[in-house]
Backbone and ligand atoms as CSV (ligand in chain L), in Angstrom:
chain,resi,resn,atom,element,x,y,z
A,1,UNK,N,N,181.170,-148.567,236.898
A,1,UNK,CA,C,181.175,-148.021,235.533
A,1,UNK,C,C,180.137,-146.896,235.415
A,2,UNK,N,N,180.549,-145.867,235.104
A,2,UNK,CA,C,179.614,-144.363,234.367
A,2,UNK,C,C,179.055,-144.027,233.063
A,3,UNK,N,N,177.730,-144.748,232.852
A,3,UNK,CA,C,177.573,-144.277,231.071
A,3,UNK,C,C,177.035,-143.042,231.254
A,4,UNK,N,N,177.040,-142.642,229.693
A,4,UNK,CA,C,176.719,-141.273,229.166
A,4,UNK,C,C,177.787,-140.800,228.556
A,5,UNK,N,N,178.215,-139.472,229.133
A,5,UNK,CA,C,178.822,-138.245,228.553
A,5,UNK,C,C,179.982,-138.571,229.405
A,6,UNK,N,N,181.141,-138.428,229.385
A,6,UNK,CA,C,182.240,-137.597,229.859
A,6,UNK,C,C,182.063,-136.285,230.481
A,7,UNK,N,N,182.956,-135.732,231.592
A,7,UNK,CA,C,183.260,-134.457,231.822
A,7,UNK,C,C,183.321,-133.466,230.860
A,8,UNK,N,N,184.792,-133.827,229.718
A,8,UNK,CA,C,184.778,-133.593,228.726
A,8,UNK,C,C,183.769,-133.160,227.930
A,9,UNK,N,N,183.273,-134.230,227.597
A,9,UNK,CA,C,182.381,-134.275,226.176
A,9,UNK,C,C,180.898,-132.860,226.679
A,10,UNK,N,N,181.017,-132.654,228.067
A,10,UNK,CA,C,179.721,-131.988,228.676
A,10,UNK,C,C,180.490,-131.082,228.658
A,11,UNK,N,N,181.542,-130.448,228.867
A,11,UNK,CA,C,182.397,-128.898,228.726
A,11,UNK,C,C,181.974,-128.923,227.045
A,12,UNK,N,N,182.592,-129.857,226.360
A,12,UNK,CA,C,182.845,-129.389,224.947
A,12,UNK,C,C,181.107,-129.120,224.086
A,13,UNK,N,N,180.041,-129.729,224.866
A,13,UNK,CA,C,178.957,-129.079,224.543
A,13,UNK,C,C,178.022,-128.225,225.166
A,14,UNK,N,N,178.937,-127.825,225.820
A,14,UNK,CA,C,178.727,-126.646,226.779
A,14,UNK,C,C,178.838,-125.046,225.534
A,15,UNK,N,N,180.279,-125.549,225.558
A,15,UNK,CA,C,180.897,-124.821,224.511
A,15,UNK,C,C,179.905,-124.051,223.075
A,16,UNK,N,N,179.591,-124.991,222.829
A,16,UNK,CA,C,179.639,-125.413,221.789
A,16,UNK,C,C,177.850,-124.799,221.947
A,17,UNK,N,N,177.007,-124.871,222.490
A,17,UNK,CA,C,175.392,-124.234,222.955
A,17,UNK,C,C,175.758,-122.412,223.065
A,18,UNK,N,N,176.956,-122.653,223.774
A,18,UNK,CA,C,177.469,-121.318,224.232
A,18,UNK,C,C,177.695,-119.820,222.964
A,19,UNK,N,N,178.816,-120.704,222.338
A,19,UNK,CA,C,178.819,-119.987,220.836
A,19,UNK,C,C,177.849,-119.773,219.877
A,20,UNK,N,N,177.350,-120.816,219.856
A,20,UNK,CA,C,175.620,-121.066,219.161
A,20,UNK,C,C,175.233,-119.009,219.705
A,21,UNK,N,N,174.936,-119.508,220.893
A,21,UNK,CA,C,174.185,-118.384,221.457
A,21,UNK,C,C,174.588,-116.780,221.289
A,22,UNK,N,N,175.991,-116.950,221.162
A,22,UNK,CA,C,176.633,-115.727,220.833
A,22,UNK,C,C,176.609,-115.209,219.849
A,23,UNK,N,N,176.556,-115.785,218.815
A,23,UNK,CA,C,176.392,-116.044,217.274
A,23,UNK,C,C,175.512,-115.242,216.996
A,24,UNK,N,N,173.867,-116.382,217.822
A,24,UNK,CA,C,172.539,-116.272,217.279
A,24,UNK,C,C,172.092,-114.549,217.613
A,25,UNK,N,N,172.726,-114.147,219.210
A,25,UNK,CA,C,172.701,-112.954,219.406
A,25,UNK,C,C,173.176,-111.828,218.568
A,26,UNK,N,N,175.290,-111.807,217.913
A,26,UNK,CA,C,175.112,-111.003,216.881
A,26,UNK,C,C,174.587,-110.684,215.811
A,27,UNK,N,N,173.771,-112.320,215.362
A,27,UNK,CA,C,173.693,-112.198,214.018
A,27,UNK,C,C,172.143,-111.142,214.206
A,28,UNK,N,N,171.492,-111.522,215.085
A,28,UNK,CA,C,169.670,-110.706,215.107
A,28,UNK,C,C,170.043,-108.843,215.727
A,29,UNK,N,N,171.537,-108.706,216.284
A,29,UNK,CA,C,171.782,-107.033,216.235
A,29,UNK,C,C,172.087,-106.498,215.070
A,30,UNK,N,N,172.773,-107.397,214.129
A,30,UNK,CA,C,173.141,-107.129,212.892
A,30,UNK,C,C,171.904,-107.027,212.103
A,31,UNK,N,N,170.798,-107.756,212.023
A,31,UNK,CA,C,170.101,-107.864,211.882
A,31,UNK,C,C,168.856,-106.877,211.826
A,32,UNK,N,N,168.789,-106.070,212.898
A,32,UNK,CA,C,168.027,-105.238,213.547
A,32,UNK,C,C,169.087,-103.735,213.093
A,33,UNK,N,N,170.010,-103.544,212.688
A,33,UNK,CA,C,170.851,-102.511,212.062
A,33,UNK,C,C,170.141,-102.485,210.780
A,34,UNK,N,N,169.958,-103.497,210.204
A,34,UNK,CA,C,169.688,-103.912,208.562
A,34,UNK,C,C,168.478,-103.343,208.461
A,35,UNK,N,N,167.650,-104.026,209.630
A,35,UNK,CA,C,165.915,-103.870,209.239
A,35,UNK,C,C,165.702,-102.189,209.481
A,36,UNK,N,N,166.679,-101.454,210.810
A,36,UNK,CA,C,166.612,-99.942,210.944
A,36,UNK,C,C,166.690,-99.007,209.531
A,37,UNK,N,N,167.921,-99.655,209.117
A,37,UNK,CA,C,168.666,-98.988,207.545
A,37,UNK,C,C,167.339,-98.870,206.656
A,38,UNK,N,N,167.184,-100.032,206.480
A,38,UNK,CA,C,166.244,-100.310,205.103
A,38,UNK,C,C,164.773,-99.675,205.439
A,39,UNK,N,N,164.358,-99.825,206.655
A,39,UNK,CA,C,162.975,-99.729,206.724
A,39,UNK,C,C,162.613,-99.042,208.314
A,40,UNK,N,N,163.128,-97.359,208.228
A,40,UNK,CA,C,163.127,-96.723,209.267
A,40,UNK,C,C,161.172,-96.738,209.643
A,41,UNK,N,N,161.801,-96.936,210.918
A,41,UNK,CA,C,160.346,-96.154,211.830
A,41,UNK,C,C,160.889,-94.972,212.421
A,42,UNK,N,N,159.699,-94.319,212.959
A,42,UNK,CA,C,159.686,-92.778,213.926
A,42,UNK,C,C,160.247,-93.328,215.065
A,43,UNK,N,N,159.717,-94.572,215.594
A,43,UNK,CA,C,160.335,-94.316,216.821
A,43,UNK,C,C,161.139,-95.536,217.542
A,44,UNK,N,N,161.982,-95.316,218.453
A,44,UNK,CA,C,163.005,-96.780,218.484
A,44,UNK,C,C,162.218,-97.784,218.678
A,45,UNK,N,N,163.241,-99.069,218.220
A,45,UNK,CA,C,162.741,-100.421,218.761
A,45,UNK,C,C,164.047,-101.276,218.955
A,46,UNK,N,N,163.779,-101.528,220.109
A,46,UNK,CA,C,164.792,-102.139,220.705
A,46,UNK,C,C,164.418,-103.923,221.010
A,47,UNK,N,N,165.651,-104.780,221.081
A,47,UNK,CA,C,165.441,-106.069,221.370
A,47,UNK,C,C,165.917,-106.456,222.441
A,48,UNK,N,N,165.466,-107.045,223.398
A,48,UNK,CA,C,166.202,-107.992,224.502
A,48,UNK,C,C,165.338,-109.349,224.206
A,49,UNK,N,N,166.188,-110.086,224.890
A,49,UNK,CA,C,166.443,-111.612,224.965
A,49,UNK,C,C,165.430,-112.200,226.449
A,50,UNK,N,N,164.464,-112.763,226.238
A,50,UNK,CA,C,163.700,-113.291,227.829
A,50,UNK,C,C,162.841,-114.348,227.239
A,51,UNK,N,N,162.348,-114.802,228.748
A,51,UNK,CA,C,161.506,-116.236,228.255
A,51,UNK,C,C,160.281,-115.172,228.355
A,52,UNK,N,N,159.286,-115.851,227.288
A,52,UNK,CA,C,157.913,-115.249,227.059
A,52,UNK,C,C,157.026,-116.309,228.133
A,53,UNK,N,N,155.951,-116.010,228.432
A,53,UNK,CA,C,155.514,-116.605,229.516
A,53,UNK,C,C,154.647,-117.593,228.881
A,54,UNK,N,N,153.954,-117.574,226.982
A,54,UNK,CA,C,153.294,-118.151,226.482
A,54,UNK,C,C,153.995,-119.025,225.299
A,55,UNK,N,N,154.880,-119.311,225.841
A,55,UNK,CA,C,156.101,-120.254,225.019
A,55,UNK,C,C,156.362,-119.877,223.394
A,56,UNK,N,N,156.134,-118.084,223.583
A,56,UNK,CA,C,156.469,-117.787,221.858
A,56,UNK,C,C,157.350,-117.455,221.600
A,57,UNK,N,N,157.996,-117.433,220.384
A,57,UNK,CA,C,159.425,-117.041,219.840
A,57,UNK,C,C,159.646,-116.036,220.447
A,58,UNK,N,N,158.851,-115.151,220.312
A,58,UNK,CA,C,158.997,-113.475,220.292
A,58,UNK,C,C,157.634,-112.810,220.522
A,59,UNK,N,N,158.034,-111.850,220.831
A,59,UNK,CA,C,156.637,-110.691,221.046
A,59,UNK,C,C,157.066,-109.523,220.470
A,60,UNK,N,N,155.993,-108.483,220.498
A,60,UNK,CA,C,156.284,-107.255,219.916
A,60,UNK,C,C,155.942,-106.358,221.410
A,61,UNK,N,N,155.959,-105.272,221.403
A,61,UNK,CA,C,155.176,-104.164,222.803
A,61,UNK,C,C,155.443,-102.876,222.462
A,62,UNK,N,N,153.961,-101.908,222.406
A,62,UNK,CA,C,154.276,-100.743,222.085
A,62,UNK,C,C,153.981,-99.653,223.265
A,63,UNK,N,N,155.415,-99.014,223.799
A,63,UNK,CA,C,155.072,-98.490,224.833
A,63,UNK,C,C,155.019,-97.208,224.226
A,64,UNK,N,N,154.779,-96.217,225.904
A,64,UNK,CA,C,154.787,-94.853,225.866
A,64,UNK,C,C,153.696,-94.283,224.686
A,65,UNK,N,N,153.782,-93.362,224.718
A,65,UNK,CA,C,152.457,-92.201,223.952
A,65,UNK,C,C,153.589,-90.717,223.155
A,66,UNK,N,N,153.042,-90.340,221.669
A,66,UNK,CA,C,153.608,-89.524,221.381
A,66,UNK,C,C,155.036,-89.823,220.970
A,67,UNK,N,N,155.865,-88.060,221.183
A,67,UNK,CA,C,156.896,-88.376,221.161
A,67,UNK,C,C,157.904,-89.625,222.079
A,68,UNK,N,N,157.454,-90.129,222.756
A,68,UNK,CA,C,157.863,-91.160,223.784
A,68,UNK,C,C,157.562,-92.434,223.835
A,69,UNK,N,N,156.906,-92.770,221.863
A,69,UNK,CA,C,156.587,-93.647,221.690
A,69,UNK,C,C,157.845,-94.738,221.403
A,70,UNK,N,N,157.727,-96.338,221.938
A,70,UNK,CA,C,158.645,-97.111,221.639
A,70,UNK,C,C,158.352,-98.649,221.100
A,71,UNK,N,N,159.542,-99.545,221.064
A,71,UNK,CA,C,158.746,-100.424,220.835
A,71,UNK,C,C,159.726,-101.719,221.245
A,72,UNK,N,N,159.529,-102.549,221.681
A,72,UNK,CA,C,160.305,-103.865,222.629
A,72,UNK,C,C,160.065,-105.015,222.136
A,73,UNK,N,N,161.090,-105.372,221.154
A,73,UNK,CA,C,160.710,-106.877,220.813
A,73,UNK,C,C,161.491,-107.500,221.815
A,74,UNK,N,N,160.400,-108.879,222.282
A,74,UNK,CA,C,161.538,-110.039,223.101
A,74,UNK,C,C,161.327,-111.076,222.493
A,75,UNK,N,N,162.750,-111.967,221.915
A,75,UNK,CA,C,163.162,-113.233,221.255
A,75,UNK,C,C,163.291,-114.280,222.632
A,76,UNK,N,N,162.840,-115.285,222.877
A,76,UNK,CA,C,162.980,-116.168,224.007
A,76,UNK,C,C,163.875,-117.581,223.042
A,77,UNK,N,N,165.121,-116.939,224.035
A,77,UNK,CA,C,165.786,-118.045,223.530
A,77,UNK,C,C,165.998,-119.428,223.962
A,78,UNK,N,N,164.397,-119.512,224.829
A,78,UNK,CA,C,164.500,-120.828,224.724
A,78,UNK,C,C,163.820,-121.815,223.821
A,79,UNK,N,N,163.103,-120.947,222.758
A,79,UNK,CA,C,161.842,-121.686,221.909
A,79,UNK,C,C,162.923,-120.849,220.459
A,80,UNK,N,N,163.891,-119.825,220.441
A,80,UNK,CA,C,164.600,-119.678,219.086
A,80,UNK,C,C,165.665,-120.236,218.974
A,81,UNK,N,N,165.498,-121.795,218.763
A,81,UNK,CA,C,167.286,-122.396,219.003
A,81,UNK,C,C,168.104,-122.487,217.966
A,82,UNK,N,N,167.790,-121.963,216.959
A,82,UNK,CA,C,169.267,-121.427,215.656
A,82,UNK,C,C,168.880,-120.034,215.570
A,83,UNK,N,N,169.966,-119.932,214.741
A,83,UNK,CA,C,170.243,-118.782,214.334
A,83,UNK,C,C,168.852,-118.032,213.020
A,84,UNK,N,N,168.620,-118.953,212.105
A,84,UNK,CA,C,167.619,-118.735,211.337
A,84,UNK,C,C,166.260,-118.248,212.071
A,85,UNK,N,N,165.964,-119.157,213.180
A,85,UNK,CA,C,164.512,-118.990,213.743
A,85,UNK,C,C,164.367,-117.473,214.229
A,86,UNK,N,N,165.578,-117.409,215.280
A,86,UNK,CA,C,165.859,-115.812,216.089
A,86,UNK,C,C,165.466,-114.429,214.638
A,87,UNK,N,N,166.424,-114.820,213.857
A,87,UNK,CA,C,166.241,-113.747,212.456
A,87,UNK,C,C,164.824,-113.583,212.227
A,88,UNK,N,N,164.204,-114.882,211.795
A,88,UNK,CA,C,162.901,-115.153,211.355
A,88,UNK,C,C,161.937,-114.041,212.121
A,89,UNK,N,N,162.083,-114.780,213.357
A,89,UNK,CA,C,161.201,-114.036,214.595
A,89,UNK,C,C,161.349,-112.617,214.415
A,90,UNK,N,N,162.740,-112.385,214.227
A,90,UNK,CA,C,162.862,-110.517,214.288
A,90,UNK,C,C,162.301,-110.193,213.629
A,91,UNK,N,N,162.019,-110.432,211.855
A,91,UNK,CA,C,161.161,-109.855,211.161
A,91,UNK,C,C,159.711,-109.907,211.568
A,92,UNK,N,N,159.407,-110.646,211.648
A,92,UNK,CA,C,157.957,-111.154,212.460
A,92,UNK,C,C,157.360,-110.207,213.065
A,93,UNK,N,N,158.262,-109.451,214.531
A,93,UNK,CA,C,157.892,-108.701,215.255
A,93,UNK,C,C,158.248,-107.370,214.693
A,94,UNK,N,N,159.437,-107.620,213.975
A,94,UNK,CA,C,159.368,-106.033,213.279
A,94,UNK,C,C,158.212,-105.541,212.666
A,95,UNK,N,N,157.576,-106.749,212.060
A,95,UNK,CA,C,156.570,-106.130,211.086
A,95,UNK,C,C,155.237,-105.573,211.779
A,96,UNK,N,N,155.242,-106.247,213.318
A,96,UNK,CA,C,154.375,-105.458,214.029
A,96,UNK,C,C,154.275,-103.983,214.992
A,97,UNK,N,N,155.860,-103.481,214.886
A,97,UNK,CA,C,156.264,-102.286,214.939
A,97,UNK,C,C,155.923,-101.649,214.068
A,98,UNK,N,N,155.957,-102.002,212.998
A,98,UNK,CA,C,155.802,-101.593,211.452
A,98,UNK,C,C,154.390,-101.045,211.488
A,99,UNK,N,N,153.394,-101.848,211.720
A,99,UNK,CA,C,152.087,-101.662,211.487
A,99,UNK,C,C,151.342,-101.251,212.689
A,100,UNK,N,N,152.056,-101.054,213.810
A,100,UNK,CA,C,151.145,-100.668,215.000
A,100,UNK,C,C,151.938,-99.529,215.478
A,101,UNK,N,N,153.042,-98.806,214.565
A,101,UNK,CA,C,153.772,-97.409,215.128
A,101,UNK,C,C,152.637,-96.302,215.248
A,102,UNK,N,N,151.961,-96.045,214.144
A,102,UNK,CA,C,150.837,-94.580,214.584
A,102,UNK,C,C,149.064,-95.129,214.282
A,103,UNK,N,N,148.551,-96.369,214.552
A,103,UNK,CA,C,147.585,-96.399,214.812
A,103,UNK,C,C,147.432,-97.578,216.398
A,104,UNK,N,N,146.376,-97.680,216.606
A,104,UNK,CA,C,146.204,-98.762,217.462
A,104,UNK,C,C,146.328,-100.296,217.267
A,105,UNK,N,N,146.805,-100.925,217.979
A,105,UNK,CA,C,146.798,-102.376,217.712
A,105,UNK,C,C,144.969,-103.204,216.819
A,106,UNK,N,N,145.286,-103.179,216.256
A,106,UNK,CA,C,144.162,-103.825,215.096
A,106,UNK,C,C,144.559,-105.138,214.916
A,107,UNK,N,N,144.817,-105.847,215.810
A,107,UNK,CA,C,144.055,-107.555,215.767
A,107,UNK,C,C,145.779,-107.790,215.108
A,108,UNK,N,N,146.560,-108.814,215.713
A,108,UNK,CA,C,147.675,-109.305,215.857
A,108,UNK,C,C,148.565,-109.192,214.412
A,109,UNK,N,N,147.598,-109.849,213.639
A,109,UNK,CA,C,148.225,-110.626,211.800
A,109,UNK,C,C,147.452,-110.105,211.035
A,110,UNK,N,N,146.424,-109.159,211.159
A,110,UNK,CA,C,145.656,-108.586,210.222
A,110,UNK,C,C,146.077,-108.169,208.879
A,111,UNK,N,N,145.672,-107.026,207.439
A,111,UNK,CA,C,146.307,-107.080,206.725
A,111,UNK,C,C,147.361,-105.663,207.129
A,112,UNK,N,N,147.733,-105.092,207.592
A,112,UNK,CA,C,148.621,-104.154,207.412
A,112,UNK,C,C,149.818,-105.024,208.113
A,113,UNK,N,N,149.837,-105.756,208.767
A,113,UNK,CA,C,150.627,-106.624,209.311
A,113,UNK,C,C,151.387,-107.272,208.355
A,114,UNK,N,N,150.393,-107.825,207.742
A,114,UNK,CA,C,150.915,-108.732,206.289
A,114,UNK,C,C,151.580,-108.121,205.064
A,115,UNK,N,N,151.187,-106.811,204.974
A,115,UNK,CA,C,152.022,-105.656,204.067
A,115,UNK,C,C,153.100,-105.522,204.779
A,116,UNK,N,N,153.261,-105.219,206.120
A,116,UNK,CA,C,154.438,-104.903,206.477
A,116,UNK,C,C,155.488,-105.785,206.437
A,117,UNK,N,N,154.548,-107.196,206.955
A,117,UNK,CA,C,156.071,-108.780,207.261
A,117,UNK,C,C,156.043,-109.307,205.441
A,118,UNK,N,N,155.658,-108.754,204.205
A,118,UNK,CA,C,156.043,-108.842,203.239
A,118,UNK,C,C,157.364,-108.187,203.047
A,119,UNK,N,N,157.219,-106.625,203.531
A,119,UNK,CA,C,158.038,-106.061,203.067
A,119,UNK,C,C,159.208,-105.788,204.018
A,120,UNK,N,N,159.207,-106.125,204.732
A,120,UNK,CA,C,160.114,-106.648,205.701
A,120,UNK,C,C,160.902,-107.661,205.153
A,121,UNK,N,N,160.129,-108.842,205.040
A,121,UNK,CA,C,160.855,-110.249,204.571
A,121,UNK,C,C,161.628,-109.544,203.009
A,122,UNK,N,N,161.111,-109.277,202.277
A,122,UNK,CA,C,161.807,-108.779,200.662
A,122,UNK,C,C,162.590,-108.095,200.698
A,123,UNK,N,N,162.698,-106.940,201.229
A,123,UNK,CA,C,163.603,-106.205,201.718
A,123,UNK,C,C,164.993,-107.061,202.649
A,124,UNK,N,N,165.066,-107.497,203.350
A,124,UNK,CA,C,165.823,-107.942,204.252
A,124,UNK,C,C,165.616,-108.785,203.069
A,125,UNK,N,N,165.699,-109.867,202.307
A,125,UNK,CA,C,166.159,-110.871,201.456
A,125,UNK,C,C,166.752,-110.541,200.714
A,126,UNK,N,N,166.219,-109.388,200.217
A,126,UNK,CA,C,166.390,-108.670,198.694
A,126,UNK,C,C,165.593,-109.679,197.729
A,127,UNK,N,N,164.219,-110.038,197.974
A,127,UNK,CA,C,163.388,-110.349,196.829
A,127,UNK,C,C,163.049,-109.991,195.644
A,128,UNK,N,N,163.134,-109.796,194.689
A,128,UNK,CA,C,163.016,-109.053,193.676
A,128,UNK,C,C,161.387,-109.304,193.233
L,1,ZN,ZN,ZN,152.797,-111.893,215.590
C-alpha cells in the first residue's frame, strides 16, 4: 500500500503552483506598466524574477551613471508566493527607484523613501 498523493493529485498540483506562477508574473508586468504610466522616472526599471541570496521578497539596484542610468528590481519567487505579496513587493522597490534615481543611496527606508512608497501605494490604489 502507497500513502500520500496520487500521480494524479501531484500533476494536478503541479498545475495548479504552475498557473499561480503565471498569473503572479502577469499580474506584477501589468503592474509595472501602471506604476511606469502613473509615476514616470528618467530612467528604465526593469524586473526579473531570481532567488535573493538574503531570503528577501525583492531588491531594488541602481546601475550605470548618467545618461545610462538604470534600475533592476528582483522579486524572488520563492519568498513572493501570491499574487498580492509579488505586487506589494513591486511597489516597495519601486519606491526605491523613486527615491534613489538622481541622488545617492541615503540609508534603505529613510524619509524620501517613505514619500515615495506613499505615493506609490495611493496612486497605484487610487487612495483618495
Ligand atoms: Zn526596501
Amino acid at each position: 500500500m502507497t500513502q500520500g498523493w496520487s500521480k494524479r493529485e501531484i500533476q494536478a498540483s503541479l498545475r495548479r503552483a504552475l498557473r499561480l506562477r503565471l498569473r503572479q508574473r502577469e499580474r506584477v508586468a501589468r503592474a509595472l506598466a501602471r506604476l511606469r504610466r502613473l509615476l514616470p522616472l528618467p530612467h528604465p526599471v526593469a524586473v526579473v524574477w531570481a532567488s535573493t541570496d538574503a531570503s528577501l521578497y525583492g531588491s531594488c539596484e541602481r546601475l550605470g551613471r548618467g545618461r545610462r542610468r538604470r534600475f533592476r528590481i528582483t522579486l524572488d519567487p520563492g519568498q513572493c508566493e501570491t499574487i498580492a505579496e509579488a505586487v506589494d513587493t513591486l511597489l516597495h522597490e519601486y519606491a526605491h527607484a523613486m527615491s534613489w534615481h538622481d541622488v545617492p543611496s541615503q540609508g534603505d527606508h529613510g524619509d524620501a523613501w517613505g514619500l515615495a512608497y506613499a505615493l506609490c501605494y495611493r496612486k497605484f490604489w487610487r487612495v483618495r
